[in-house]
C-alpha angles and dihedrals in degrees: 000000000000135000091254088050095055087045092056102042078055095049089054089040086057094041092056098033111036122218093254088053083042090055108047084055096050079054101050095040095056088044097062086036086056095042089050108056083041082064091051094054089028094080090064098047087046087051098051093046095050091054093048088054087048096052091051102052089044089060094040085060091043090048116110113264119253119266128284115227110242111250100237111241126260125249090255089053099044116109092216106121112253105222084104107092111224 
């Protein structure tokens, strides 16, 4: 196949198709390209996501729980002296 055959097999290509048409489907081709090899590195990534997420949630439920206001003590348990009437 010569070079005057593959530009004209091109020049046909354009005439059917249009460039508008040529270029919406070069688009559409790299972006699933694209989309594609994303989804092939993706499931690391996911992975490692996933056990980040874990480990966190793992060390929110291990944290200490907040503290707890003291009840103040009664007047039976206070260690104020009585000699004051009420």
């Amino acid at each position: 196949m010569s070079i005057t055959h593959i530009v004209l097999l091109l020049l046909v290509v354009v005439l059917i198709f249009g460039t508008k048409k040529l270029r919406n489907i070069g688009s559409d081709l790299g972006g699933a390209m694209r989309d594609f090899k994303k989804g092939m590195d993706g499931d690391e990534e996911a992975k490692e996501a996933r056990e980040r997420e874990e480990r966190l949630r793992a060390d929110n439920l291990r944290a200490d729980p907040p503290p707890v206001n003291p009840i103040p003590p009664t007047h039976a348990e206070s260690t104020e002296p009585r000699d004051r009437a009420p």
